[in-house]
N, C-alpha and C positions, 0 to 999 in steps of 0.2 A: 504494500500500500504506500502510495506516496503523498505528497503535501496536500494535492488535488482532496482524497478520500481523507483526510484527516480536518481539512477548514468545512468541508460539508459535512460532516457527520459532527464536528463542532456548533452548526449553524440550526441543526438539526436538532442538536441537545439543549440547545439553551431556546430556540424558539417553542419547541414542544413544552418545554420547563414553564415558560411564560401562558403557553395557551391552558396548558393545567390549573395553572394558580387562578389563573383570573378565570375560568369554567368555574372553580372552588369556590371564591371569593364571591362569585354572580348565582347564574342561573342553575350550576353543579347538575348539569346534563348528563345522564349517564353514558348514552353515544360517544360523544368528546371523551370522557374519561377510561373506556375501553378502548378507543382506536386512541388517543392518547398517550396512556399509557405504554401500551408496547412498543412505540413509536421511541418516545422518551428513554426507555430501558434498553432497544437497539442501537438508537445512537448511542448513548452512553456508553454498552460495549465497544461500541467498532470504534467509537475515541480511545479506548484503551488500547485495542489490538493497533490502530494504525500512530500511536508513540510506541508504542513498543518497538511496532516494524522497522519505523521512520529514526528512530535516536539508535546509539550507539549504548552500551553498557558501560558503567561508570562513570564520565564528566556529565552524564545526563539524567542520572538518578533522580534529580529535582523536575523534570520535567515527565519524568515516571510516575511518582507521587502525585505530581499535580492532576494527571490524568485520573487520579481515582476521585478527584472532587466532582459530587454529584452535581447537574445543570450546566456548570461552568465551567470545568475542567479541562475542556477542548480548548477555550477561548482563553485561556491561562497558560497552556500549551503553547499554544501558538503567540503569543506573547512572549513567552520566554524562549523561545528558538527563534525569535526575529532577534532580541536581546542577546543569545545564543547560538550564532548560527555554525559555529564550531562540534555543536550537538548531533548534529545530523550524521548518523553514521552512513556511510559507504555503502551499498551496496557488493557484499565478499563474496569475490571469485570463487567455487571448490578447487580443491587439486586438480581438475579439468580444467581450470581457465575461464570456466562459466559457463562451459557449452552444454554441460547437463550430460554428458557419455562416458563420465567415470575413466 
């Protein structure tokens, strides 16, 4: 996963976050809050999975972390690897050179 799948699945987490509250807050529709819901709970994984994918291990651990904050954690992320951008690990060749034939 690259930057691309990590600021949409960010944009995803924090707007679904907002349509919940304020459904909450208002008319607490049960529709909204089942398609909602799982909405909100996807992105928030694939914000995990795509810092994982996207950072390197170790000088990034702060941006690992960050990724577990529920709503916002994407958009904390990518704040801090703009702040960061030495974070970004490489994409690693295997012993094959990366062509996938061992």
């Amino acid at each position: 996963m690259g930057p691309k799948a990590l600021r949409a699945a960010a944009a995803v987490e924090a707007a679904s976050l907002l349509v919940l509250l304020v459904n909450l807050l208002t008319v607490h529709a049960g529709p909204v809050a089942s398609l909602g819901g799982p909405v909100h709970g996807s992105a928030y994984l694939i914000t995990i999975v795509a810092t994982f994918s996207l950072t390197a291990a170790g000088p990034s651990g702060a941006a690992r972390a960050l990724s577990f904050v529920p709503g916002v954690g994407g958009m904390l992320v990518l704040r801090w690897l703009r702040l960061h951008p030495e974070a970004v690990g490489a994409p690693s060749a295997g012993p094959d050179g990366g062509t996938g034939r061992g």
